[in-house]
Structure formats: structure tokens, C-alpha cells
TIRO-2110 file (N, C-alpha, C; in Angstrom, 1 decimal):
// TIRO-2110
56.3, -51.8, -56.9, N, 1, A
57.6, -52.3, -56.4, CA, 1, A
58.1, -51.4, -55.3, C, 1, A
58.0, -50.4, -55.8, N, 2, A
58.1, -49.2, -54.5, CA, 2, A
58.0, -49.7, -52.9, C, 2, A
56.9, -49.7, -53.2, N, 3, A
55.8, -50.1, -51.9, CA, 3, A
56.6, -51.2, -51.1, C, 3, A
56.6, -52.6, -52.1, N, 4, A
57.4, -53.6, -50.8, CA, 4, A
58.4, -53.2, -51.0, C, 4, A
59.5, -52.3, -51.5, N, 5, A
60.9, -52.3, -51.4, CA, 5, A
61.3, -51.5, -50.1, C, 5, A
60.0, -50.3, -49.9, N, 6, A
60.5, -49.4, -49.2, CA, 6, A
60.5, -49.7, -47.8, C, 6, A
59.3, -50.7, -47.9, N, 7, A
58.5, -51.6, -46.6, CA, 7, A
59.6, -52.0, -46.0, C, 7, A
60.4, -52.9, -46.7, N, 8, A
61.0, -54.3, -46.5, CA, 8, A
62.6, -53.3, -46.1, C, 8, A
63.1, -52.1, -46.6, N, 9, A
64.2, -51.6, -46.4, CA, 9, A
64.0, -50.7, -44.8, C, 9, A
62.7, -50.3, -44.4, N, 10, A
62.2, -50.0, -43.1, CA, 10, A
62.3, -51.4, -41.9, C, 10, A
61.5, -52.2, -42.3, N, 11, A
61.6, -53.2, -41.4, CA, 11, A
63.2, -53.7, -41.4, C, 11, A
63.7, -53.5, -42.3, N, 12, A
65.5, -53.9, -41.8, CA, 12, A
66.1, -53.1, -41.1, C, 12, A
65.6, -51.8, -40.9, N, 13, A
66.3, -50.8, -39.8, CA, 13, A
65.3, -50.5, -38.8, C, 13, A
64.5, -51.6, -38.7, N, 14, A
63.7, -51.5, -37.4, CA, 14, A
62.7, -50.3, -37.0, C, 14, A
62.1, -50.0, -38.4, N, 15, A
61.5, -49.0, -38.1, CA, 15, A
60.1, -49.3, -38.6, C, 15, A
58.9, -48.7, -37.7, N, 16, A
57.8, -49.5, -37.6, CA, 16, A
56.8, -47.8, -38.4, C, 16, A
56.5, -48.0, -39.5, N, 17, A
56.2, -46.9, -40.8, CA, 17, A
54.7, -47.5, -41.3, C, 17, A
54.0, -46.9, -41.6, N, 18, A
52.6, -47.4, -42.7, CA, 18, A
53.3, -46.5, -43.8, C, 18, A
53.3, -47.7, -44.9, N, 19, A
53.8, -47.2, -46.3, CA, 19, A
52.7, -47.7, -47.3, C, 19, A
51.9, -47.0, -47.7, N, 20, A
51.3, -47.2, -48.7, CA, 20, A
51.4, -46.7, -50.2, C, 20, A
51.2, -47.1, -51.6, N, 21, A
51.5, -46.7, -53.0, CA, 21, A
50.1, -46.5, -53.6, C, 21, A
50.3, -45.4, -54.4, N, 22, A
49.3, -45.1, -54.9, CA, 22, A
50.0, -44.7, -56.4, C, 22, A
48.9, -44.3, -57.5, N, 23, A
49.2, -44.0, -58.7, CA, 23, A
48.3, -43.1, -59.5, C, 23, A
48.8, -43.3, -60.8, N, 24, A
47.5, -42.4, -61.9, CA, 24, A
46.7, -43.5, -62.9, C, 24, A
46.6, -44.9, -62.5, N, 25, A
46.1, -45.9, -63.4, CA, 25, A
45.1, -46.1, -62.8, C, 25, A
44.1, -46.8, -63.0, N, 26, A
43.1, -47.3, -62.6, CA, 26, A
43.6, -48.4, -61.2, C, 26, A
42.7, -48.4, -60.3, N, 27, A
42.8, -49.1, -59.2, CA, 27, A
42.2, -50.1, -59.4, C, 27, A
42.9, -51.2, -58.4, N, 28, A
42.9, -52.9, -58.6, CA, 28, A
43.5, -53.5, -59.5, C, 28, A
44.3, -53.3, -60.0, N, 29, A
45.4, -54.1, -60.8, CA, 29, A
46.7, -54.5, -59.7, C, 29, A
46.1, -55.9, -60.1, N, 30, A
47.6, -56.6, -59.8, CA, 30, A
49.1, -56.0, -59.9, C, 30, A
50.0, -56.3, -58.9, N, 31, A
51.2, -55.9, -59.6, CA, 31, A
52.1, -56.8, -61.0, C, 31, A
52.4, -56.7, -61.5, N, 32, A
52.7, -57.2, -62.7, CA, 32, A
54.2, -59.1, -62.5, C, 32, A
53.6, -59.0, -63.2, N, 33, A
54.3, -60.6, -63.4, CA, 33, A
56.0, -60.3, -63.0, C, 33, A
56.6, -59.6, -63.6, N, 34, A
57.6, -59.4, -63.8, CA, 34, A
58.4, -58.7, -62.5, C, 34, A
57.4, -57.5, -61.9, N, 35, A
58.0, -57.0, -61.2, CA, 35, A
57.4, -57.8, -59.5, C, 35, A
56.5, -58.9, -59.7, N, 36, A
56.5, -59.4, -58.3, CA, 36, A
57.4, -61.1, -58.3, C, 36, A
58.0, -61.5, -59.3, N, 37, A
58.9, -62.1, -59.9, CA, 37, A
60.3, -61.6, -59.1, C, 37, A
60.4, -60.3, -59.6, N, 38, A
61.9, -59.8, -59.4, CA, 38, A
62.0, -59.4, -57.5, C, 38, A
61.1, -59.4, -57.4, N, 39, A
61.2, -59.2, -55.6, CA, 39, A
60.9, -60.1, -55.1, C, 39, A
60.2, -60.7, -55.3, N, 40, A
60.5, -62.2, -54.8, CA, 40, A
61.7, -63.0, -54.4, C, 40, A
62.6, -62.4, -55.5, N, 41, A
63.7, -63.2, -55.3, CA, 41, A
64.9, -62.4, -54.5, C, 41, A
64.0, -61.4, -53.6, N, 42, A
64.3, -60.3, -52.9, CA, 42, A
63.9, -60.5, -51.4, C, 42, A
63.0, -61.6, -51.7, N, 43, A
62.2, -61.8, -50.6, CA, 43, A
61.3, -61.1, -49.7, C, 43, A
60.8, -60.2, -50.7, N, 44, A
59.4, -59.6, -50.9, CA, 44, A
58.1, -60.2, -51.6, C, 44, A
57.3, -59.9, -51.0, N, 45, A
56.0, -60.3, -51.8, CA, 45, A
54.5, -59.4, -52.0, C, 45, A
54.7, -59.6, -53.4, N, 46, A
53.7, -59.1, -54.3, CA, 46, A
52.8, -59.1, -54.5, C, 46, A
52.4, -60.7, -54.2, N, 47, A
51.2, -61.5, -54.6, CA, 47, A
49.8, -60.7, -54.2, C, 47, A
49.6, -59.9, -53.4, N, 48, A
48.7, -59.7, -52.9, CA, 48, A
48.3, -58.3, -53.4, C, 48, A
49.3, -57.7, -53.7, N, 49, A
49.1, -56.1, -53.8, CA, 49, A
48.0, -55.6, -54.9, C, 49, A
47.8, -54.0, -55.0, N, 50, A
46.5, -53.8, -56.0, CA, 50, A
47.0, -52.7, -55.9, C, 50, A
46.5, -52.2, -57.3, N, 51, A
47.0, -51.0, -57.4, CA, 51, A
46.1, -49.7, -56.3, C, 51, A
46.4, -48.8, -56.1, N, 52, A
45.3, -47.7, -55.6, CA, 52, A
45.8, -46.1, -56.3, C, 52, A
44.5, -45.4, -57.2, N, 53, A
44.3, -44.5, -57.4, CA, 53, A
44.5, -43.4, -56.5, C, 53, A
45.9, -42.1, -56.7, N, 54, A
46.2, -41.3, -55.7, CA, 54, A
44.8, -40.6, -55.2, C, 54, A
44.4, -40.3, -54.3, N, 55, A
43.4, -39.2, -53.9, CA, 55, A
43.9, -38.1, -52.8, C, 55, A
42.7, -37.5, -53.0, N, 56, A
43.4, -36.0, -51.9, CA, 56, A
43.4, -37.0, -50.5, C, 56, A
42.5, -37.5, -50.2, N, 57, A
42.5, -38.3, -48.6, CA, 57, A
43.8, -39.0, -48.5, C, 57, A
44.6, -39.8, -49.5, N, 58, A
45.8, -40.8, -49.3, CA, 58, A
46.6, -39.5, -48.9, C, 58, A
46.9, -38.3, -49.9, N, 59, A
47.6, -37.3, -50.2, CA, 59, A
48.0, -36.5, -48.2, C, 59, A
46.6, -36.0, -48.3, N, 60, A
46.7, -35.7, -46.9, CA, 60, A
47.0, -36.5, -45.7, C, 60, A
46.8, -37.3, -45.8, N, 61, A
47.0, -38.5, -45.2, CA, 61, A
48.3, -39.1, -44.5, C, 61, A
49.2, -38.5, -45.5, N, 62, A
50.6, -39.0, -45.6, CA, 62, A
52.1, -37.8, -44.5, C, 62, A
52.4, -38.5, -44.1, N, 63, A
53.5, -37.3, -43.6, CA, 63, A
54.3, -37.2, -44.7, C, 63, A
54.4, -37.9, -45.4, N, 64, A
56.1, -38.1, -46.9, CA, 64, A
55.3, -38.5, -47.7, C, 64, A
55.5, -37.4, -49.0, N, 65, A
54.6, -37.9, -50.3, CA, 65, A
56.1, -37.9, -51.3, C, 65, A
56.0, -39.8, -51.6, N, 66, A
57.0, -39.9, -52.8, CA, 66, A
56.8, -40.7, -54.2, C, 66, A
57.2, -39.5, -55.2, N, 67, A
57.0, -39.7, -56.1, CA, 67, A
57.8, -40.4, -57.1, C, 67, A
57.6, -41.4, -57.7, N, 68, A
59.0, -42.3, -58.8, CA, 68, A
59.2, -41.4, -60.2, C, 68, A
58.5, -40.2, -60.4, N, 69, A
58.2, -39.1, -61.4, CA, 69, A
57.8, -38.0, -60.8, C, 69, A
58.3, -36.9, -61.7, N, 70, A
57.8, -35.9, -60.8, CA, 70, A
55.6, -35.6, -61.4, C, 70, A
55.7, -36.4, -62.8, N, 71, A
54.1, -36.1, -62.8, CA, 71, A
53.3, -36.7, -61.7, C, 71, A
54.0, -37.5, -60.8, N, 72, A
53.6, -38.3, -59.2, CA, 72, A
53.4, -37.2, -58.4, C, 72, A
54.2, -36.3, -58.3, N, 73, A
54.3, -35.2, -57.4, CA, 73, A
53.6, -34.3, -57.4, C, 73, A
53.5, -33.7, -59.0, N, 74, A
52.2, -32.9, -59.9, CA, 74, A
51.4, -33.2, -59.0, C, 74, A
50.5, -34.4, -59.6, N, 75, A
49.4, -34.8, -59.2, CA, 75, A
49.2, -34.8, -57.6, C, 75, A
50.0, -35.1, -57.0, N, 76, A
49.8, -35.1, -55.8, CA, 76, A
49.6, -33.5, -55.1, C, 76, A
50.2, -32.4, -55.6, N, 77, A
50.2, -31.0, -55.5, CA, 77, A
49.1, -30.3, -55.6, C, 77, A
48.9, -30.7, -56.6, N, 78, A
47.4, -30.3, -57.8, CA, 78, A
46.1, -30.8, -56.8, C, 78, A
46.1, -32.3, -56.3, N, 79, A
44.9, -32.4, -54.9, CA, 79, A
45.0, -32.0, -54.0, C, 79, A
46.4, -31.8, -53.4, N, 80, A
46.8, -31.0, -52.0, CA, 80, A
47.6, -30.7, -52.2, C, 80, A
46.9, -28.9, -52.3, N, 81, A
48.4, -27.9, -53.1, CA, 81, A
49.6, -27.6, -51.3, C, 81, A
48.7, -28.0, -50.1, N, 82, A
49.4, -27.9, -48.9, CA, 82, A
50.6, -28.9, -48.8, C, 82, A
50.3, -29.9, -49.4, N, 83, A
51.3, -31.1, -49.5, CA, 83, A
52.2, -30.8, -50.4, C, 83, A
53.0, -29.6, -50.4, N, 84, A
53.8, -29.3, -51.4, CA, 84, A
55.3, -29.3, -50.3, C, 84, A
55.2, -28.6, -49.4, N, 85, A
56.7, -28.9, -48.7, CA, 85, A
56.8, -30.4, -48.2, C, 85, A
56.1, -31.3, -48.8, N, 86, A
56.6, -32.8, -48.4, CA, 86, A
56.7, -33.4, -49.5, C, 86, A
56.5, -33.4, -50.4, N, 87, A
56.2, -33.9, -51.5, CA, 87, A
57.0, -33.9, -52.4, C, 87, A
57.8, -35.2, -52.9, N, 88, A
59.0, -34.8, -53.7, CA, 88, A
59.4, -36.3, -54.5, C, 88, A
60.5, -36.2, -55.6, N, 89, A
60.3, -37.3, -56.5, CA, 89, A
61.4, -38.2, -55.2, C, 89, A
61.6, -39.4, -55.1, N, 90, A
62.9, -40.3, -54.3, CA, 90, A
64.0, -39.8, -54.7, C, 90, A
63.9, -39.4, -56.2, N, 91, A
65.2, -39.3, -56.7, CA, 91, A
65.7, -37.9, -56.0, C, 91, A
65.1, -37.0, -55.9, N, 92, A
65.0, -35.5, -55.7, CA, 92, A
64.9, -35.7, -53.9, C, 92, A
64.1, -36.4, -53.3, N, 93, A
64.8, -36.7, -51.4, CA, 93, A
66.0, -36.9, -51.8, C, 93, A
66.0, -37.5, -52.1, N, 94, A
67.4, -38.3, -51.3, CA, 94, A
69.0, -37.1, -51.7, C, 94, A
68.4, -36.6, -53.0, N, 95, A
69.7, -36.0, -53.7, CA, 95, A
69.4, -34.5, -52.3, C, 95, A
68.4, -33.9, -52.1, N, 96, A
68.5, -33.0, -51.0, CA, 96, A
68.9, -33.3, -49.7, C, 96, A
68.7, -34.9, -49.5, N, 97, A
68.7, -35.1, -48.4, CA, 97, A
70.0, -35.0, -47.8, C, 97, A
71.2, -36.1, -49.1, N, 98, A
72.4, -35.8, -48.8, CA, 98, A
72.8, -34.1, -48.4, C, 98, A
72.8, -33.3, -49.4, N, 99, A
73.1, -32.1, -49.5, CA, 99, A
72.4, -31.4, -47.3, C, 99, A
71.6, -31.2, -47.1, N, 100, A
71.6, -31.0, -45.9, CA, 100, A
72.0, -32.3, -44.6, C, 100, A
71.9, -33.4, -45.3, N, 101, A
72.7, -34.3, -43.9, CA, 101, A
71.1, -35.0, -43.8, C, 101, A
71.6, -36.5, -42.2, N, 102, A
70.5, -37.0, -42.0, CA, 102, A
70.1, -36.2, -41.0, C, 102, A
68.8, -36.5, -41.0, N, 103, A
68.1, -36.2, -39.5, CA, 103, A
68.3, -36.3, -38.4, C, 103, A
68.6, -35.5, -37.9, N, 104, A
69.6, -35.2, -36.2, CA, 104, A
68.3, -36.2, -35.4, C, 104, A
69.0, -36.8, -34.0, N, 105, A
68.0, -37.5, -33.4, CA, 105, A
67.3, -36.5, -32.6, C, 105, A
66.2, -36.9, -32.3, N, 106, A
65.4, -35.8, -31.8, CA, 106, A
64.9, -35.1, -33.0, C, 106, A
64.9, -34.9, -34.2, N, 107, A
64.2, -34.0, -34.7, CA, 107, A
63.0, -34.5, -35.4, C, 107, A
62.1, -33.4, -35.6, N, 108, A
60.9, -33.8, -36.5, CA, 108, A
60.9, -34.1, -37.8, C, 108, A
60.6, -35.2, -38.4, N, 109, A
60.5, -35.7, -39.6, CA, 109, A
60.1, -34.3, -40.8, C, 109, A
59.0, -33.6, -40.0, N, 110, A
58.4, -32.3, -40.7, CA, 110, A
59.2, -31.2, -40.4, C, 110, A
60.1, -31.1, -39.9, N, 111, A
61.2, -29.8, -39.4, CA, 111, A
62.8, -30.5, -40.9, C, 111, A
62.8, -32.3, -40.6, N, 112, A
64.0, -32.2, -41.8, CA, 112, A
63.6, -31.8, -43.3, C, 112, A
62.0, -32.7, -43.1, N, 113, A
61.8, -32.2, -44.8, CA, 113, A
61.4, -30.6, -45.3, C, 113, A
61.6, -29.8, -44.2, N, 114, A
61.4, -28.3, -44.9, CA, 114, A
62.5, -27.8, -45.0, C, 114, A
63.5, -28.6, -43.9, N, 115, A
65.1, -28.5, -44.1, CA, 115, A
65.4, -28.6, -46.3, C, 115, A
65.0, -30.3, -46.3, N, 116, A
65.3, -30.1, -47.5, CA, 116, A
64.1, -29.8, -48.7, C, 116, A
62.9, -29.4, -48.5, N, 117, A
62.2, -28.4, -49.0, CA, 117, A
62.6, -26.7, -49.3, C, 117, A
63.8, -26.4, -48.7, N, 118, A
64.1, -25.2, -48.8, CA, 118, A
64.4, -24.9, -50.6, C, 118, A
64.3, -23.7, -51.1, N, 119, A
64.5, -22.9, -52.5, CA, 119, A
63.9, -23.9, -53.1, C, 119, A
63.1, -24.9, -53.2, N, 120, A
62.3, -25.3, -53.9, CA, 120, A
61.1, -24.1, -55.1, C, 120, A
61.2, -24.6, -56.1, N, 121, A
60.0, -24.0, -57.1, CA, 121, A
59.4, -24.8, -57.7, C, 121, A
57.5, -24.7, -57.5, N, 122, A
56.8, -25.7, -58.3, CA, 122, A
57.1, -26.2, -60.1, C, 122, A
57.7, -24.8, -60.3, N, 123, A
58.3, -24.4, -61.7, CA, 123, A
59.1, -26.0, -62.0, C, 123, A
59.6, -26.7, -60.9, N, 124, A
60.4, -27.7, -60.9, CA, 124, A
59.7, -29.2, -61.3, C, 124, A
58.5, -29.1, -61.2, N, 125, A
58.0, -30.3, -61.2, CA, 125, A
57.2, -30.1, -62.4, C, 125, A
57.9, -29.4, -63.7, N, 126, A
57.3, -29.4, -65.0, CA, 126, A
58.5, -30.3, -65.7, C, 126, A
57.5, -31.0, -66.5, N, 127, A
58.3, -32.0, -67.4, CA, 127, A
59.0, -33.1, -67.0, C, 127, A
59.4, -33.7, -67.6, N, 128, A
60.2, -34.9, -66.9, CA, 128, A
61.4, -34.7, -66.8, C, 128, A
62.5, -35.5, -66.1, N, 129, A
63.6, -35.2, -65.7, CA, 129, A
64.2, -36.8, -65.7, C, 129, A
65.4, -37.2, -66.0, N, 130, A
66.6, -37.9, -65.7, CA, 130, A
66.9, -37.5, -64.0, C, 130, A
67.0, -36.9, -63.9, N, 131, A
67.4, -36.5, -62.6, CA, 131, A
66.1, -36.8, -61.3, C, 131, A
65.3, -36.6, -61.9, N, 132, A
64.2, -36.8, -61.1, CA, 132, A
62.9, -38.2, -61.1, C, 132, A
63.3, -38.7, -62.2, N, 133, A
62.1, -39.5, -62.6, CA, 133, A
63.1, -40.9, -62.3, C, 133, A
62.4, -42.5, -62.0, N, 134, A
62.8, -43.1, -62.3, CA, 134, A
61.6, -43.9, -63.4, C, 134, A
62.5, -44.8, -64.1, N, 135, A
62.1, -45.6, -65.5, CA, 135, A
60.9, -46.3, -65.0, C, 135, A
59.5, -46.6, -65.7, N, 136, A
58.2, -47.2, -65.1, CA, 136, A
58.7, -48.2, -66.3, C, 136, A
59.2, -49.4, -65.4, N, 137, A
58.9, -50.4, -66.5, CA, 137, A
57.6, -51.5, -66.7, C, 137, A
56.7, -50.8, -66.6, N, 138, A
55.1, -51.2, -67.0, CA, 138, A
55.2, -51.8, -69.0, C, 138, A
55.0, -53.1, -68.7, N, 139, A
55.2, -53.4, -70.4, CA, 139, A
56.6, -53.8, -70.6, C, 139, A
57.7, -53.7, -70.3, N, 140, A
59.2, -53.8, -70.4, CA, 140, A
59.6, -55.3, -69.9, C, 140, A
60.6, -55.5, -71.0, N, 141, A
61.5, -56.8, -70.6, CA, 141, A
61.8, -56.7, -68.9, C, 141, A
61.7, -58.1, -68.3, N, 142, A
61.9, -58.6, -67.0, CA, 142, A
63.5, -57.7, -66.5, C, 142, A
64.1, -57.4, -67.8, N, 143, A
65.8, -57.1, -67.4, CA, 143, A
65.6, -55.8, -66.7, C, 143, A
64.3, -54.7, -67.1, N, 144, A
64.1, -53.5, -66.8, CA, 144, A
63.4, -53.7, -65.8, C, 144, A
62.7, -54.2, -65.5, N, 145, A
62.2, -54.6, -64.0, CA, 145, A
63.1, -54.5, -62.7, C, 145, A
64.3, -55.4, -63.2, N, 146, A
65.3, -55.8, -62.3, CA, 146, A
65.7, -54.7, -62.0, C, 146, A
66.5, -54.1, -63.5, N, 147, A
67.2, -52.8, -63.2, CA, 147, A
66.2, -51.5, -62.0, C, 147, A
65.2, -51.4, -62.6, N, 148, A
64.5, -50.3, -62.0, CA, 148, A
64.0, -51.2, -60.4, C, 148, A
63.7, -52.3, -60.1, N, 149, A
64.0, -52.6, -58.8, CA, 149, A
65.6, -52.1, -58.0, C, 149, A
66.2, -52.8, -58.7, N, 150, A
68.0, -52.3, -58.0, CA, 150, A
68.1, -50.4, -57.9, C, 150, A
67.6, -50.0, -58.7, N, 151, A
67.6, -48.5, -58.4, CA, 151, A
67.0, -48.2, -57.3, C, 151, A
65.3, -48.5, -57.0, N, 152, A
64.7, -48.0, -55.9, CA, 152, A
65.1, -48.6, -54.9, C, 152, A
65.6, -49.8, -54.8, N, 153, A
66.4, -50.7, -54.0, CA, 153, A
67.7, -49.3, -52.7, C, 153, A
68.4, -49.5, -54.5, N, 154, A
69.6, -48.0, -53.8, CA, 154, A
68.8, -46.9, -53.4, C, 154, A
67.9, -46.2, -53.9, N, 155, A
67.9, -44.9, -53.2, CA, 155, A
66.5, -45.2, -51.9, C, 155, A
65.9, -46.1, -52.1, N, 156, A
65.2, -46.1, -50.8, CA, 156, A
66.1, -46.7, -49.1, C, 156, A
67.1, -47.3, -49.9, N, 157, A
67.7, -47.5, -48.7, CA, 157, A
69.1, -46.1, -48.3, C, 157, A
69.0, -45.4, -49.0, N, 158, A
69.9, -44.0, -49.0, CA, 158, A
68.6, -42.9, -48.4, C, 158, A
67.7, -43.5, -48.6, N, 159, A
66.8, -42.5, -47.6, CA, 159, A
66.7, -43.0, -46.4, C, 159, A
65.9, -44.4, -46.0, N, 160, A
66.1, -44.7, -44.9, CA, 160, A
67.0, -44.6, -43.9, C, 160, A
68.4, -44.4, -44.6, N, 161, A
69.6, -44.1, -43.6, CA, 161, A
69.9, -42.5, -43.4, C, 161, A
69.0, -41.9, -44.4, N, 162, A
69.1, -40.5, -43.9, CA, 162, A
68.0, -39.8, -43.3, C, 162, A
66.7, -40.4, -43.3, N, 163, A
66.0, -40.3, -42.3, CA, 163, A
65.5, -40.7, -41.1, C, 163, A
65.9, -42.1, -40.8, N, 164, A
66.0, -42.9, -39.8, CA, 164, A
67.5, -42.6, -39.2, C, 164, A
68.3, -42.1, -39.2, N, 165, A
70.3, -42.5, -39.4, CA, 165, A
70.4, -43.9, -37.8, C, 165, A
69.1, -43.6, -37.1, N, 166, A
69.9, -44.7, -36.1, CA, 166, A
68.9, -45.6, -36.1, C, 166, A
69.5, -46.9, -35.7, N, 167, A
68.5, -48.4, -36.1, CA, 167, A
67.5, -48.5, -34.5, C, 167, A
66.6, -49.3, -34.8, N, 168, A
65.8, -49.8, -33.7, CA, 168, A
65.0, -49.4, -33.4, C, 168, A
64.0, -49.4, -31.9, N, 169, A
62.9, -49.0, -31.4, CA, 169, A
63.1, -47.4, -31.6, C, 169, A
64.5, -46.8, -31.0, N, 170, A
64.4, -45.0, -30.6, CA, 170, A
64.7, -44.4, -31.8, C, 170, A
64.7, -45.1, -32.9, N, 171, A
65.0, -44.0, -33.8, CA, 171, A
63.9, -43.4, -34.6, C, 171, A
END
């Protein structure tokens, strides 16, 4: 759900991104009944999507590695221990992101995230967290679906406006 939410909240601020989702489940699984259901009516679509198994290549790969848990992040760390000043749970961007501000224009996407990479400790990405994790409703009534859509909903679009802050081609 990630995936087209964050897509779909980029192309509304005009910003032209490759966003791809990866996981710890086996690759090629459909997205789930429920949660391509609930975006749909979002006007997103699902239908096509598969799952993909994180690897070091996706890992490296990525300018912004984000995680819906911080065991997302683990893992992501753990294949590329270098991908650690980008690498962070949504919930954990966005909460730093506020705290230092958006991204000035003109600056480098890898200059804001060391901005809010700063006093970071790996120590941080042990265990789970409320604060950090959001709910995988894999298996869960359609109602948690929604819910945990409307969450990523809110903080992917509280990133986008703090890392994009101005709309269009120049931003």
C-alpha cells in the first residue's frame, strides 16, 4: 500500500520519483484483497503489483530507504550497513523531518537527510516501537486496512511536503 500511496501523493505535487517497495516475505505475491480494495477507492491501483524481496542491489539502489517498521530498516542496514544515514522508519522521517524543517530549494536531498540523520544510534532500530512502526495489516479486518492506509496516507503526504515543499517541474 505504501508503494501506490506514496506514488500517487508524488505525482500530486508534480514530482517525477521511481518509488519502488520491497519486503521480508517471499516475492510475487499479489497485494492483498483488502488493501487493493481500500485504494482503489483512493484511486489507486493495485491490481498489478507483486511483492519484491528487499536485496542489497534495491537497497543500494535507492537514494531514500523507508521503512513501515523499523525491522524494515534492520534489514535494510544489515545488507547495506552504508545505507544507514538514509534509511529510516516514515514514521521516524517525517517526525525528524518536522524537527529540522523542509528542504530549502536548492538543496540536496542527501545534504537534508544527514540534516535529519543527525544523533541517530543504530541502538535505535532494536525492537519495535509505537513511535516508529506502523500496523501491517496482513490477515486483518478490511477496517485495519483502511485505518493503516489513512495513516500512510497522512505521513507520506507530510513528507512529500517536507521534502519536495515547492510543487511542479523545479522542485
Amino acid at each position: 500500500m505504501a508503494e501506490g500511496i506514496l506514488r500517487h501523493q508524488l505525482a500530486a505535487r508534480g514530482v517525477s520519483a521511481t518509488v519502488h517497495s520491497a519486503g521480508l516475505l517471499d516475492a510475487g505475491r499479489p497485494a492483498s484483497a483488502h488493501g487493493v480494495d481500500v485504494l482503489r477507492e483512493q484511486g489507486i491501483d493495485l491490481g498489478a503489483h507483486r511483492s519484491r524481496t528487499v536485496s542489497a542491489e534495491l537497497v543500494r539502489g535507492a537514494d531514500l530507504v523507508l521503512g513501515m517498521a523499523r525491522m524494515h530498516v534492520r534489514e535494510a542496514v544489515v545488507l547495506v550497513p552504508e545505507a544507514w544515514p538514509r534509511a529510516f522508519t516514515l514514521k521516524e522521517l517525517v517526525r525528524r523531518g518536522r524537527e529540522i524543517g523542509p528542504r530549502s530549494p536548492g538543496q540536496a536531498l542527501e545534504e537534508w537527510l544527514s540534516k535529519a540523520h543527525a544523533g541517530r544510534s543504530r541502538s535505535e532500530l532494536m525492537g519495535d516501537s509505537d513511535d516508529d512502526d506502523i500496523f501491517d495489516p496482513i490477515g486483518a479486518p478490511r477496517s485495519r486496512y483502511q485505518s493503516t492506509a489513512a495513516e500512510i496516507d497522512d505521513l507520506t503526504r507530510r513528507l512529500v511536503a517536507l521534502v519536495f515543499p515547492q510543487e511542479g517541474p523545479d522542485a
